[in-house]
DSSP file (Angstrom, degrees, kcal/mol; ACC not computed):
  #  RESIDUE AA STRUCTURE BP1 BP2  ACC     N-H-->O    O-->H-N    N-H-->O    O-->H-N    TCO  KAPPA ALPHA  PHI   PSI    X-CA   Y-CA   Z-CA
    1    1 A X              0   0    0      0, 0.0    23,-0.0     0, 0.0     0, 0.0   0.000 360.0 360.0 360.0 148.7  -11.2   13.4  -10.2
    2    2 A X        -     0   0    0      1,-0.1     2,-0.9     2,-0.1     3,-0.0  -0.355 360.0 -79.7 -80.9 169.5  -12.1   10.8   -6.9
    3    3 A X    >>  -     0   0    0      1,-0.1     4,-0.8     0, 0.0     3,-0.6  -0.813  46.3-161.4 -63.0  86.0  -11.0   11.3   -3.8
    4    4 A X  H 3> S+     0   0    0     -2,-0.9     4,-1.2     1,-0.2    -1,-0.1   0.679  88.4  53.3 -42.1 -37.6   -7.4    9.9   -4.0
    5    5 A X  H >> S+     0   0    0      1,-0.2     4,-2.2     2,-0.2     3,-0.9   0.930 110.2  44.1 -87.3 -39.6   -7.0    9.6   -0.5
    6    6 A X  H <> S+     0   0    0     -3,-0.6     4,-1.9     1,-0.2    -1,-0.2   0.658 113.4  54.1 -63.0 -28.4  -10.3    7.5    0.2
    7    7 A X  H 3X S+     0   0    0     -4,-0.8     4,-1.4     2,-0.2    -1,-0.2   0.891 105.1  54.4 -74.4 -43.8   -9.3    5.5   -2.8
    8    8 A X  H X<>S+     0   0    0     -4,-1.2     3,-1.5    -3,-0.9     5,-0.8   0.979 113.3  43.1 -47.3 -73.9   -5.8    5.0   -1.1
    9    9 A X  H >X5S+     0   0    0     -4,-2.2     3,-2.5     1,-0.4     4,-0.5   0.957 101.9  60.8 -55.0 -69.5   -7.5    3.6    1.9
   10   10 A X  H 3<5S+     0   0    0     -4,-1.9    -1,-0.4     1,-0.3     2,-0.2   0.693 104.2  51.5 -36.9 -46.4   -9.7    1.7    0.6
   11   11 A X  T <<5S-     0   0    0     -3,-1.5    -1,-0.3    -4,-1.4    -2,-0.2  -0.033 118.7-114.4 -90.7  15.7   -6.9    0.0   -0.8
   12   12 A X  T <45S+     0   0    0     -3,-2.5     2,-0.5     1,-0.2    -3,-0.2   0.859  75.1 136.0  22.4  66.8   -5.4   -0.2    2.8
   13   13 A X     << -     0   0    0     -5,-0.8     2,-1.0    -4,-0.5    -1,-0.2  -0.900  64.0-115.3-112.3 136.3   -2.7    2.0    1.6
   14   14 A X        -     0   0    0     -2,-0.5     2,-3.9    -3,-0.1     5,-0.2  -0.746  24.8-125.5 -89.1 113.0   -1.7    4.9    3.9
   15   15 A X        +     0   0    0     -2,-1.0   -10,-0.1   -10,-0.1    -1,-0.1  -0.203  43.4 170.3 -48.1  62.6   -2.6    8.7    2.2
   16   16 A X        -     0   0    0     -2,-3.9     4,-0.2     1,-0.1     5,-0.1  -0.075  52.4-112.5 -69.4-164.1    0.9   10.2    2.6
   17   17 A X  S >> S+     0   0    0      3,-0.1     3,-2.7     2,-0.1     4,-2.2   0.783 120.0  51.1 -85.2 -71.0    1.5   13.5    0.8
   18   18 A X  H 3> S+     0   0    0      1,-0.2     4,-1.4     2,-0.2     5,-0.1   0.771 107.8  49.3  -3.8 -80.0    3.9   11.3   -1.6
   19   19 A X  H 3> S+     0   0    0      1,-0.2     4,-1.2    -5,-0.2    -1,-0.2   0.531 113.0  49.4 -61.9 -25.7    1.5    8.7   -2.2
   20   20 A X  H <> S+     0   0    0     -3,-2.7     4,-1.9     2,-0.2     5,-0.5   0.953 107.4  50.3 -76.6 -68.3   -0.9   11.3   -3.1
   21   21 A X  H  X S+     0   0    0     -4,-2.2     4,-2.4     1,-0.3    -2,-0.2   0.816 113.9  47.4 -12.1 -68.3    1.1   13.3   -5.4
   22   22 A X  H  X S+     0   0    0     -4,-1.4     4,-3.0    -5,-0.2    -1,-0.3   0.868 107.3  53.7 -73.2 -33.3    2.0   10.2   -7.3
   23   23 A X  H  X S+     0   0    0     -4,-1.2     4,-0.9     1,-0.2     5,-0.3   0.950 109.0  52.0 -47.3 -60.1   -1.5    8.7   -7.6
   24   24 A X  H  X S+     0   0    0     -4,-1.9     4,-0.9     1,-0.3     3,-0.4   0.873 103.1  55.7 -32.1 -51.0   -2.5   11.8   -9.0
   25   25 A X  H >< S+     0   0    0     -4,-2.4     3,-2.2    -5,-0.5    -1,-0.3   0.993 108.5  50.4 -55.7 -52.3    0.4   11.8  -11.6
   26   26 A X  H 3< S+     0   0    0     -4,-3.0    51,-0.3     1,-0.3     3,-0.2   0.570  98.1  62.2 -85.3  -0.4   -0.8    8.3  -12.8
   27   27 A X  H 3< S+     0   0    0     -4,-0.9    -1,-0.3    -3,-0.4    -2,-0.2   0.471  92.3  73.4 -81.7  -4.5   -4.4    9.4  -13.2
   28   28 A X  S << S+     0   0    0     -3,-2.2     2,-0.3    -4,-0.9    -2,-0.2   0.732  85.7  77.0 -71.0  -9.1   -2.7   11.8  -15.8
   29   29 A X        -     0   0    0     -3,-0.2     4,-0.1    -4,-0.2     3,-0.1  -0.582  59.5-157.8-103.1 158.9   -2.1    8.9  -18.5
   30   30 A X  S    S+     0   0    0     -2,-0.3    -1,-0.1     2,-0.1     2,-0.1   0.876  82.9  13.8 -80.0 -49.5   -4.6    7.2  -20.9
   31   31 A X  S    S-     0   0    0      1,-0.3    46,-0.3    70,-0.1    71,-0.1  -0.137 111.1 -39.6-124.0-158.1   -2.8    4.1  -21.6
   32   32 A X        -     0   0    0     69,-0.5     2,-0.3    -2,-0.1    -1,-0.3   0.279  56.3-160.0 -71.0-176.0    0.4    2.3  -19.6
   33   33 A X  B     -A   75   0A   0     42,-1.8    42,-0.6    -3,-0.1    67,-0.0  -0.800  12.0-117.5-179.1 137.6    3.1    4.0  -18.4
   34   34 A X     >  -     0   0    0     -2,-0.3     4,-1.0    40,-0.2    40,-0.1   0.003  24.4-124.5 -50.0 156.8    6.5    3.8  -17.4
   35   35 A X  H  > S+     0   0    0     38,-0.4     4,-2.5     2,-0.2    -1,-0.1   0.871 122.4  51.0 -80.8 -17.0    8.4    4.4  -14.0
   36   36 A X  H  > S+     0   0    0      1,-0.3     4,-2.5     2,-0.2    -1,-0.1   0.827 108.3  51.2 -69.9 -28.3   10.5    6.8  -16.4
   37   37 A X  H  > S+     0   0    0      2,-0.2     4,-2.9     1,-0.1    -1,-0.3   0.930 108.6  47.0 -60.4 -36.7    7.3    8.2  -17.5
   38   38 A X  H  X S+     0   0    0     -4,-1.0     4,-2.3     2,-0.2    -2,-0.2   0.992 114.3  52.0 -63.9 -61.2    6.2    8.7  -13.6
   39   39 A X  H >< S+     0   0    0     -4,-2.5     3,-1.8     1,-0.3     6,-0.2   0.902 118.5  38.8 -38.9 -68.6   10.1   10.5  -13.0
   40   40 A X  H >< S+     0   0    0     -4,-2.5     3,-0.9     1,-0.3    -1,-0.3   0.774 118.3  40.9 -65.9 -49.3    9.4   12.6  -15.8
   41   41 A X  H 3< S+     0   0    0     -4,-2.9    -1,-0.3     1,-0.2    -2,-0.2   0.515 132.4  36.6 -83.6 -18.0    5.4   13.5  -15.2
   42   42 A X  T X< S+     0   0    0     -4,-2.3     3,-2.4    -3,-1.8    -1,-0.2  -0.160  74.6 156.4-137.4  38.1    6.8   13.7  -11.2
   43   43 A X  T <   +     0   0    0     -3,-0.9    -1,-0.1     1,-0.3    -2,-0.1   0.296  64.9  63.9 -83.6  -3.3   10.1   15.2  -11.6
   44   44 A X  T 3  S+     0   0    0      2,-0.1     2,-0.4    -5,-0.0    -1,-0.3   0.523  95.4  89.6 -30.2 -40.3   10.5   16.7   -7.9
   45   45 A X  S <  S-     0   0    0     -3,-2.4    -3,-0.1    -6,-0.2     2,-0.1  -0.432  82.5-113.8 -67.5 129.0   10.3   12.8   -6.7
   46   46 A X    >>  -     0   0    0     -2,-0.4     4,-2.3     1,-0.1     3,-0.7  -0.316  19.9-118.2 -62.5 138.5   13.1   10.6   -6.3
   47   47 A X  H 3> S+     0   0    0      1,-0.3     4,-2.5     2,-0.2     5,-0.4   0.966 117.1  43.6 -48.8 -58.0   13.7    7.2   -8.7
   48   48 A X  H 3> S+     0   0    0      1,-0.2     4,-1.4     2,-0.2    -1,-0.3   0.770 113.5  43.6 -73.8  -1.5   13.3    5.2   -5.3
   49   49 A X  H X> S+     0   0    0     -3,-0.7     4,-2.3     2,-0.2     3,-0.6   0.916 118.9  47.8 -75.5 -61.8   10.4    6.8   -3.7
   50   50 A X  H >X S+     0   0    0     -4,-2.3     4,-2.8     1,-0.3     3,-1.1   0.853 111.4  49.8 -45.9 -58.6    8.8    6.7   -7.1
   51   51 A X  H 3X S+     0   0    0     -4,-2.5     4,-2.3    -5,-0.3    -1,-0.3   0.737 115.3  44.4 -46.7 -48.9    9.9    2.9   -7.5
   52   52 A X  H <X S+     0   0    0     -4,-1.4     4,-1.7    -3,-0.6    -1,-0.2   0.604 112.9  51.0 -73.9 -14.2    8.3    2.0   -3.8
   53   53 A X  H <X S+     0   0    0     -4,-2.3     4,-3.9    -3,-1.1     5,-0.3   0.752 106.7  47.0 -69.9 -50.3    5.4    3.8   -4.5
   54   54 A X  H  X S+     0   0    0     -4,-2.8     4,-1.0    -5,-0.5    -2,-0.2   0.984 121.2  48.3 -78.2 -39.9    4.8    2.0   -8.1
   55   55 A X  H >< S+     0   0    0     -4,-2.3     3,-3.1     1,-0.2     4,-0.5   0.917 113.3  46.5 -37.0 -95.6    5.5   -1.7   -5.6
   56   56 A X  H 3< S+     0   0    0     -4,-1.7     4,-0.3     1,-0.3    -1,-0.2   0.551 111.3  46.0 -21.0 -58.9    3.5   -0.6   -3.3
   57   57 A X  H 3<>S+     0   0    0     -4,-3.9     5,-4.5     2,-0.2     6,-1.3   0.755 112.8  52.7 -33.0 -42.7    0.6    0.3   -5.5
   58   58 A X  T X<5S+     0   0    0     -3,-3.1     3,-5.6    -4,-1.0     4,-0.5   0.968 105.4  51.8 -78.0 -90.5    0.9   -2.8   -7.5
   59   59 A X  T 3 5S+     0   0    0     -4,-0.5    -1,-0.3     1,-0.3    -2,-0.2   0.431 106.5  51.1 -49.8  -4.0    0.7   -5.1   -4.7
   60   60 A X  T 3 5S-     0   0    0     -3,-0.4    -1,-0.3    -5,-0.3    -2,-0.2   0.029 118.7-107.1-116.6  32.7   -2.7   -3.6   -2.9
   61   61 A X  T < 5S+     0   0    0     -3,-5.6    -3,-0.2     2,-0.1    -2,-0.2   0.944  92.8 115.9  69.0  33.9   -4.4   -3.9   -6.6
   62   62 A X  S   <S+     0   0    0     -5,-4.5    16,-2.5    -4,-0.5     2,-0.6   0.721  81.4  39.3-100.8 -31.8   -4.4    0.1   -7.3
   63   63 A X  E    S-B   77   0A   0     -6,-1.3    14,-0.2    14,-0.2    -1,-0.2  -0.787  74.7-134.3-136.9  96.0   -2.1   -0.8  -10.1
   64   64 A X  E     -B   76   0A   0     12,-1.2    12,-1.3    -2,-0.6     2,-0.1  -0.243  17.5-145.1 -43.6 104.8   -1.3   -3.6  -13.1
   65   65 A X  E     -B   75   0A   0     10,-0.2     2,-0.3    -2,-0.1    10,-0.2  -0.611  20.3-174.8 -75.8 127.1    2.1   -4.9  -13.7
   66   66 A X  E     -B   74   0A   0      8,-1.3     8,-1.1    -2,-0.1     2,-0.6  -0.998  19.5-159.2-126.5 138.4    2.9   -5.6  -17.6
   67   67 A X        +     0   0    0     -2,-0.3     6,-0.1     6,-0.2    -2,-0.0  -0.948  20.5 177.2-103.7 133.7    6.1   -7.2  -18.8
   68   68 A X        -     0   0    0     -2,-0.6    -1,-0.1     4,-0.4    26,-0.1   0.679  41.5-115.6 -95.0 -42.2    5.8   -5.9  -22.4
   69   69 A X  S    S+     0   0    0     -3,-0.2     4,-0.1     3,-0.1    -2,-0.1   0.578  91.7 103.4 123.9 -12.9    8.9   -7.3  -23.7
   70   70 A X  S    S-     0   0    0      2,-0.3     3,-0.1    29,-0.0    -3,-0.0   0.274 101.5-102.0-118.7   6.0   10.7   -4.4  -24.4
   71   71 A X  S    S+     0   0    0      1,-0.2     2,-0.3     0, 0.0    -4,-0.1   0.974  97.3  99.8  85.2  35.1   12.8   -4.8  -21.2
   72   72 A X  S    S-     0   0    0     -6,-0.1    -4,-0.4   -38,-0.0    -2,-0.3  -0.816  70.8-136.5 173.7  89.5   10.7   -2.0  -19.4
   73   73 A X        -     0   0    0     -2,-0.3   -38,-0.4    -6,-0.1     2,-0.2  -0.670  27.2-164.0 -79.1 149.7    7.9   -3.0  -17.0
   74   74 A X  E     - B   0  66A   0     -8,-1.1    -8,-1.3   -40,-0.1     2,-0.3  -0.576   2.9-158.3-116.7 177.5    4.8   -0.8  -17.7
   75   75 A X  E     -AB  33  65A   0    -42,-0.6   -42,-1.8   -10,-0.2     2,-0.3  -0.990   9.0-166.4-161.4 148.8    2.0   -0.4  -15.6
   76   76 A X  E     - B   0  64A   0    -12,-1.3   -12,-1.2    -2,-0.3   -44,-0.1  -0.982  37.8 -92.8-144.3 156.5   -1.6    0.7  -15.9
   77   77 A X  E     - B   0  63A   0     -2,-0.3     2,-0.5   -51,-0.3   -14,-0.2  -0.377  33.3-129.9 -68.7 163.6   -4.3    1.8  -13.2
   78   78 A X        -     0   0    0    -16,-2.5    -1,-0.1     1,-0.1   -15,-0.0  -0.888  21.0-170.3-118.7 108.1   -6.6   -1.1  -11.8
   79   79 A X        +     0   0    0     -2,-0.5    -1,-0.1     2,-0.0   -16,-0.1   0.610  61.0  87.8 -89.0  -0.5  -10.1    0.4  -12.1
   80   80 A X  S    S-     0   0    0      1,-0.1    -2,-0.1   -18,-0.1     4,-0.1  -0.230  71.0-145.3 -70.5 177.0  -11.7   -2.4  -10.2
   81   81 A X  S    S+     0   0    0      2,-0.1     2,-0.3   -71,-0.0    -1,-0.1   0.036  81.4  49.7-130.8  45.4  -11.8   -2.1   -6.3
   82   82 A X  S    S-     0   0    0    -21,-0.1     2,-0.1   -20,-0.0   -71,-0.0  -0.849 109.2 -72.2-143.7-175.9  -11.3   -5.2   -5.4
   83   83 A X        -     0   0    0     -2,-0.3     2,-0.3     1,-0.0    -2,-0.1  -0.688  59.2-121.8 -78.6 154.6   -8.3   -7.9   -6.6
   84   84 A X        -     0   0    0     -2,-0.1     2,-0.4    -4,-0.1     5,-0.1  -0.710  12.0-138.1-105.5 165.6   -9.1   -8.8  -10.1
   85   85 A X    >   -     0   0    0     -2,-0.3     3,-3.0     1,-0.1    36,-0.1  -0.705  29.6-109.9-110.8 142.4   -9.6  -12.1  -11.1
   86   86 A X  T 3  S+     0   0    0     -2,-0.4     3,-0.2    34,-0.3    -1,-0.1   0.287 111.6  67.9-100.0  44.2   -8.0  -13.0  -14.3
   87   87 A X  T 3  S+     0   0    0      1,-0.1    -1,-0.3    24,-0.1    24,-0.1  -0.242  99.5  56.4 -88.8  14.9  -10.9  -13.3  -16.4
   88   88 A X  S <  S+     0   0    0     -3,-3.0    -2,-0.2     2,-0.1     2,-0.1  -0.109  87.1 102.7-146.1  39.7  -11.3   -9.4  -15.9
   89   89 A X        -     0   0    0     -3,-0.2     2,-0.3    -4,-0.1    20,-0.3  -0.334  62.6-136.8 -81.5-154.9   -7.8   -8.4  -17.3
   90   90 A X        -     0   0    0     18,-0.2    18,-0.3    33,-0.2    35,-0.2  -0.999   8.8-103.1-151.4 159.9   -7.3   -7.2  -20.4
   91   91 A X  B     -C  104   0B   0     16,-4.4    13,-1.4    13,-0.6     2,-0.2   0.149  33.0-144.1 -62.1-171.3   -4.9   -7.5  -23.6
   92   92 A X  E     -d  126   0C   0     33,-1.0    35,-3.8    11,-0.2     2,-0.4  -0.926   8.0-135.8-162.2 148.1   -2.1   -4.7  -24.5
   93   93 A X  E     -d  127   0C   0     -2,-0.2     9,-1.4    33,-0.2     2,-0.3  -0.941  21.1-167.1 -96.9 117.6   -1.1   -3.5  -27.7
   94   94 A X  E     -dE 128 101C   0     33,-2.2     2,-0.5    -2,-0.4    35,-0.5  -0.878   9.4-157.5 -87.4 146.4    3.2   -3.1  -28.2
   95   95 A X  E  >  -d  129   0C   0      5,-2.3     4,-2.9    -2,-0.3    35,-0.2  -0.916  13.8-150.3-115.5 140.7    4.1   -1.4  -30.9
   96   96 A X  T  4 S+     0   0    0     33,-1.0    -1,-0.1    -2,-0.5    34,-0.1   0.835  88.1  51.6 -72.0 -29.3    7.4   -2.0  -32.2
   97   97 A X  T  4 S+     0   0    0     32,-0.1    -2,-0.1     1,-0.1    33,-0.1   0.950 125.5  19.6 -65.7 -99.5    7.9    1.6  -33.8
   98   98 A X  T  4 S-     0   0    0      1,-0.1    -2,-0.2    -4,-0.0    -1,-0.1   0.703  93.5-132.6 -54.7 -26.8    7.2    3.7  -31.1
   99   99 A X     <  +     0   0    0     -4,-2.9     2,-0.3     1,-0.3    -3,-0.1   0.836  56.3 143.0  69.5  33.0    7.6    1.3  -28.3
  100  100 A X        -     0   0    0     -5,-0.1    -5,-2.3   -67,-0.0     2,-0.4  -0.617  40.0-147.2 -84.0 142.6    4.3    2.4  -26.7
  101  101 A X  B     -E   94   0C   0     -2,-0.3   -69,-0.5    -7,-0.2    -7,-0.2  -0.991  15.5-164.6-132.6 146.2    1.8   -0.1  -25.0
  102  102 A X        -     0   0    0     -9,-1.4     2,-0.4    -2,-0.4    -9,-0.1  -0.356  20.3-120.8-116.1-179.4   -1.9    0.5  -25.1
  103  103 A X        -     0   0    0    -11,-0.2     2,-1.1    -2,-0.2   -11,-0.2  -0.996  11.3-158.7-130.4 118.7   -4.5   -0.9  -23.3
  104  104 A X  B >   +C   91   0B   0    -13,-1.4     3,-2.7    -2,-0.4   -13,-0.6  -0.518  19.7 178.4-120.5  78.1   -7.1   -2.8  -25.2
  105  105 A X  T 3  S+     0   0    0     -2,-1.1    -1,-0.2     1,-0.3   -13,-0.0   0.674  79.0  47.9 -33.1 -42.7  -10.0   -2.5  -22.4
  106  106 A X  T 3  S+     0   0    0     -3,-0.2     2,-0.7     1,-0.1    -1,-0.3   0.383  94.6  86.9-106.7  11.8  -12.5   -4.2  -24.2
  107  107 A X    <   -     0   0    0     -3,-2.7   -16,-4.4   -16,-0.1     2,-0.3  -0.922  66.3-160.5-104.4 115.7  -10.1   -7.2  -25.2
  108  108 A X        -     0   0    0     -2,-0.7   -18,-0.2   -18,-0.3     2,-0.1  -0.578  28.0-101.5-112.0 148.7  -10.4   -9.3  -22.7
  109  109 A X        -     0   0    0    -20,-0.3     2,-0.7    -2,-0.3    -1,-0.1  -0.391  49.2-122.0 -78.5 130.1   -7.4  -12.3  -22.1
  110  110 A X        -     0   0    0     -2,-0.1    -1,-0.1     1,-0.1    -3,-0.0  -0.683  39.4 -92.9 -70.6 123.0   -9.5  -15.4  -23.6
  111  111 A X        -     0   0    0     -2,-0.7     2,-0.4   -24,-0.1    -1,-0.1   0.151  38.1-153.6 -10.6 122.2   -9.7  -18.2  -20.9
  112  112 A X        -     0   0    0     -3,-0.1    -1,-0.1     2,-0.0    -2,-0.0  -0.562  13.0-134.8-136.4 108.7   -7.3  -21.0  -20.4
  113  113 A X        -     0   0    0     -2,-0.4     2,-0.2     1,-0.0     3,-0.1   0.027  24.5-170.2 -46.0 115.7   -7.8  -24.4  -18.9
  114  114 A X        -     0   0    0      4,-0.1     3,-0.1     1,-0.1     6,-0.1  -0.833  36.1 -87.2-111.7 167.4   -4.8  -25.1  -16.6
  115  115 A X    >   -     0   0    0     -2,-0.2     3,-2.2     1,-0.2    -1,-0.1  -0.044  61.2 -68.3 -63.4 167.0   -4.6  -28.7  -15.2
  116  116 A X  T 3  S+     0   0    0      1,-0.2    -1,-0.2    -3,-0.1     3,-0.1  -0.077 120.5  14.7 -51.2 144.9   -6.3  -29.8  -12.0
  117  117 A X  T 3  S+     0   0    0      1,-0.2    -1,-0.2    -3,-0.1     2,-0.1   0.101  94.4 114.5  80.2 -21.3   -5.0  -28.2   -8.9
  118  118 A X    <   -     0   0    0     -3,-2.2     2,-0.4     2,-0.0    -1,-0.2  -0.412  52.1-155.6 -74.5 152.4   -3.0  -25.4  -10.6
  119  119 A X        -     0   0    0     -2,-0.1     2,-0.6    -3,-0.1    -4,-0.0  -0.999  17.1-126.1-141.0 147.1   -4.4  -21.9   -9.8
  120  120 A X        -     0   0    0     -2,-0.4   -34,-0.3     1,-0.1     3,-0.1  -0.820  22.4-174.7 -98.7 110.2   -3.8  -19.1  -12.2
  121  121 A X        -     0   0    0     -2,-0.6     2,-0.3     1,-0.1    -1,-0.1   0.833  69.3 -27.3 -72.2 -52.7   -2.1  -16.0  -10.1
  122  122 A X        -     0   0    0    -37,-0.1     2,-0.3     2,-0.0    -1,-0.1  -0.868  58.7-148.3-158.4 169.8   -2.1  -13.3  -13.5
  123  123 A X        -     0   0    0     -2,-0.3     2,-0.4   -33,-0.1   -33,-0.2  -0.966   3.3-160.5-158.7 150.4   -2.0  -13.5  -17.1
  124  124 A X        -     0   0    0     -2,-0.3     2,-0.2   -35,-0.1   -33,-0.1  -0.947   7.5-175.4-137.1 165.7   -0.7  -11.4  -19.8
  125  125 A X        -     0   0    0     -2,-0.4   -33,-1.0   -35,-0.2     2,-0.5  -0.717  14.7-173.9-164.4  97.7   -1.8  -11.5  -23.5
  126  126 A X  E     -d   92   0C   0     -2,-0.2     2,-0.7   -35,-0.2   -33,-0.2  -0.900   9.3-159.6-120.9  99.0    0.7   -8.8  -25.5
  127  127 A X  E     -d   93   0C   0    -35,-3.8   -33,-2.2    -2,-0.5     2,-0.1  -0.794  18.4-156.5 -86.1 114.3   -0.4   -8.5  -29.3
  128  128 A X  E     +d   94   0C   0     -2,-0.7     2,-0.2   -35,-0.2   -33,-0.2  -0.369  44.1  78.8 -49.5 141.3    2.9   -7.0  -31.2
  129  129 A X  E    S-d   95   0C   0    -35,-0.5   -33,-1.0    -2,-0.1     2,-0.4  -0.789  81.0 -37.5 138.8-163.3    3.2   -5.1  -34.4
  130  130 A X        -     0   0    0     -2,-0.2   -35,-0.1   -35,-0.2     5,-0.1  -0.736  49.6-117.5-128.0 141.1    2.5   -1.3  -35.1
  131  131 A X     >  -     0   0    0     -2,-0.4     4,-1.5     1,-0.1     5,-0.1   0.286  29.4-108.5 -53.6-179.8    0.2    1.1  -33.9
  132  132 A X  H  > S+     0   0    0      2,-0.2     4,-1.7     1,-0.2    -1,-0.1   0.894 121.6  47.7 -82.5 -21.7   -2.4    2.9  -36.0
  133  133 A X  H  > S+     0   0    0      2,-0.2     4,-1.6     1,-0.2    -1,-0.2   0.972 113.3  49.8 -70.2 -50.3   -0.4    6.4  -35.6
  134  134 A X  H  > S+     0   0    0      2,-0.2     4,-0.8     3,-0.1    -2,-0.2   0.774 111.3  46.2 -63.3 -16.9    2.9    4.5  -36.6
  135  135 A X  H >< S+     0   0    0     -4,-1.5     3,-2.2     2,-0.2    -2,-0.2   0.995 111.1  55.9 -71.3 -69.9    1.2    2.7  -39.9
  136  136 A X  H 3< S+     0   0    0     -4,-1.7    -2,-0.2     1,-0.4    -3,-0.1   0.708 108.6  44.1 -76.8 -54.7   -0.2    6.3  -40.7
  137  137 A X  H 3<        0   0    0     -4,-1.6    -1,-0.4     1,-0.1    -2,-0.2   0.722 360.0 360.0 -64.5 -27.9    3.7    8.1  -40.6
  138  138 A X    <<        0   0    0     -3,-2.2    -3,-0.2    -4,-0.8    -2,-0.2   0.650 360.0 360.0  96.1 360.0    4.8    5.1  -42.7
Protein backbone atom coordinates (compact mmCIF):
# COMPACT_ATOMS: atom_id res chain seq x y z
CA UNK A 1 0.00 0.00 0.00
CA UNK A 2 1.78 3.87 -0.86
CA UNK A 3 2.47 6.11 1.49
CA UNK A 4 -0.95 7.72 2.16
CA UNK A 5 0.30 10.62 3.72
CA UNK A 6 2.80 11.66 0.82
CA UNK A 7 0.05 10.88 -1.51
CA UNK A 8 -2.14 13.34 0.59
CA UNK A 9 0.35 16.05 0.15
CA UNK A 10 1.06 15.69 -2.98
CA UNK A 11 -2.45 16.38 -3.45
CA UNK A 12 -1.97 19.57 -1.23
CA UNK A 13 -4.20 17.93 1.23
CA UNK A 14 -3.11 18.12 4.90
CA UNK A 15 -2.21 14.26 6.48
CA UNK A 16 -4.61 14.46 9.53
CA UNK A 17 -5.05 11.18 11.41
CA UNK A 18 -8.86 11.40 9.94
CA UNK A 19 -7.87 11.95 6.52
CA UNK A 20 -5.57 9.07 6.80
CA UNK A 21 -7.88 6.62 8.23
CA UNK A 22 -10.36 7.39 5.56
CA UNK A 23 -7.97 7.23 2.56
CA UNK A 24 -7.04 4.02 3.69
CA UNK A 25 -10.69 2.79 3.89
CA UNK A 26 -11.19 3.72 0.21
CA UNK A 27 -8.16 1.92 -0.94
CA UNK A 28 -10.17 -1.07 0.48
CA UNK A 29 -12.76 -1.10 -2.54
CA UNK A 30 -12.36 -2.46 -6.21
CA UNK A 31 -14.92 -0.57 -7.89
CA UNK A 32 -17.13 2.80 -6.69
CA UNK A 33 -18.30 3.22 -3.54
CA UNK A 34 -20.73 5.00 -1.55
CA UNK A 35 -20.45 7.54 1.35
CA UNK A 36 -22.78 4.79 3.18
CA UNK A 37 -20.23 2.31 2.09
CA UNK A 38 -17.35 4.58 3.66
CA UNK A 39 -19.86 4.89 7.19
CA UNK A 40 -20.04 1.36 7.15
CA UNK A 41 -16.17 0.28 6.04
CA UNK A 42 -15.30 3.46 8.72
CA UNK A 43 -17.90 3.01 11.31
CA UNK A 44 -16.00 4.86 14.27
CA UNK A 45 -16.34 8.21 11.85
CA UNK A 46 -18.96 10.53 11.79
CA UNK A 47 -21.52 11.04 8.53
CA UNK A 48 -20.10 14.70 8.39
CA UNK A 49 -16.43 14.21 8.88
CA UNK A 50 -16.84 11.32 6.42
CA UNK A 51 -18.90 13.69 4.01
CA UNK A 52 -15.97 16.62 4.22
CA UNK A 53 -13.48 14.28 3.82
CA UNK A 54 -15.16 12.57 0.50
CA UNK A 55 -15.53 16.90 -0.67
CA UNK A 56 -12.43 17.46 0.11
CA UNK A 57 -10.90 14.53 -1.57
CA UNK A 58 -12.89 15.09 -4.72
CA UNK A 59 -11.97 18.60 -5.19
CA UNK A 60 -7.86 18.08 -4.93
CA UNK A 61 -8.29 15.15 -7.71
CA UNK A 62 -7.66 12.08 -5.08
CA UNK A 63 -11.19 11.13 -5.86
CA UNK A 64 -14.02 10.84 -8.90
CA UNK A 65 -17.45 12.08 -8.43
CA UNK A 66 -20.24 9.80 -10.36
CA UNK A 67 -23.91 10.66 -10.53
CA UNK A 68 -25.09 7.09 -11.33
CA UNK A 69 -28.64 7.79 -11.35
CA UNK A 70 -29.74 5.90 -8.67
CA UNK A 71 -30.05 9.03 -6.41
CA UNK A 72 -26.71 8.12 -4.65
CA UNK A 73 -23.47 9.89 -5.66
CA UNK A 74 -20.63 7.26 -5.93
CA UNK A 75 -17.11 7.82 -6.03
CA UNK A 76 -14.04 6.00 -7.18
CA UNK A 77 -10.20 6.73 -6.45
CA UNK A 78 -8.37 8.98 -9.09
CA UNK A 79 -5.16 6.99 -9.96
CA UNK A 80 -3.67 9.84 -11.90
CA UNK A 81 -1.59 12.41 -9.93
CA UNK A 82 -2.34 15.18 -11.56
CA UNK A 83 -6.13 16.63 -12.60
CA UNK A 84 -7.44 14.53 -15.28
CA UNK A 85 -8.38 15.67 -18.37
CA UNK A 86 -11.47 14.24 -19.70
CA UNK A 87 -10.21 12.23 -22.35
CA UNK A 88 -8.57 9.94 -19.47
CA UNK A 89 -11.93 9.22 -17.60
CA UNK A 90 -13.52 6.30 -17.91
CA UNK A 91 -17.17 4.65 -18.40
CA UNK A 92 -19.21 2.91 -15.33
CA UNK A 93 -21.31 0.06 -15.42
CA UNK A 94 -25.06 0.47 -13.20
CA UNK A 95 -26.65 -2.39 -12.75
CA UNK A 96 -30.20 -2.24 -12.11
CA UNK A 97 -30.49 -5.50 -9.90
CA UNK A 98 -28.01 -4.97 -7.51
CA UNK A 99 -27.59 -1.31 -7.82
CA UNK A 100 -23.80 -1.64 -7.96
CA UNK A 101 -21.52 0.65 -10.23
CA UNK A 102 -18.37 -0.75 -11.71
CA UNK A 103 -15.67 0.88 -13.15
CA UNK A 104 -14.91 0.00 -16.69
CA UNK A 105 -11.09 1.19 -16.69
CA UNK A 106 -10.31 0.28 -20.02
CA UNK A 107 -13.57 1.99 -21.54
CA UNK A 108 -12.65 5.16 -22.06
CA UNK A 109 -15.58 8.14 -22.48
CA UNK A 110 -15.47 8.47 -26.54
CA UNK A 111 -14.61 12.18 -27.41
CA UNK A 112 -17.18 14.92 -28.08
CA UNK A 113 -16.89 17.99 -30.09
CA UNK A 114 -18.37 20.91 -28.13
CA UNK A 115 -18.86 24.24 -29.98
CA UNK A 116 -16.15 26.83 -30.23
CA UNK A 117 -15.30 28.49 -26.97
CA UNK A 118 -17.11 25.90 -24.66
CA UNK A 119 -14.61 23.96 -22.43
CA UNK A 120 -15.58 20.61 -21.15
CA UNK A 121 -15.15 20.62 -17.04
CA UNK A 122 -16.07 16.43 -16.68
CA UNK A 123 -17.92 13.95 -18.39
CA UNK A 124 -19.82 10.88 -17.47
CA UNK A 125 -20.78 8.03 -19.74
CA UNK A 126 -23.17 5.41 -17.43
CA UNK A 127 -24.00 2.16 -19.41
CA UNK A 128 -27.33 0.57 -17.58
CA UNK A 129 -28.59 -2.91 -17.51
CA UNK A 130 -27.40 -5.97 -15.36
CA UNK A 131 -24.22 -7.15 -14.24
CA UNK A 132 -22.59 -10.45 -15.14
CA UNK A 133 -23.20 -11.90 -11.44
CA UNK A 134 -26.95 -10.65 -11.62
CA UNK A 135 -27.65 -12.36 -15.26
CA UNK A 136 -25.90 -15.51 -13.72
CA UNK A 137 -28.63 -15.66 -10.43
CA UNK A 138 -31.39 -15.03 -12.99
Amino acid sequence: MENVESTLTLHGVRPTAVRILIYRVLQQFNDTFSMTDVETAADTLDKSTIFRTLTLFAEHHLLHEIEDGSGSKKYCLCHNDHECSVEELHCHFYCESCKKTFCLDEAHIPPVNTPPGFIARQAEYIIKGTCADCAKSG
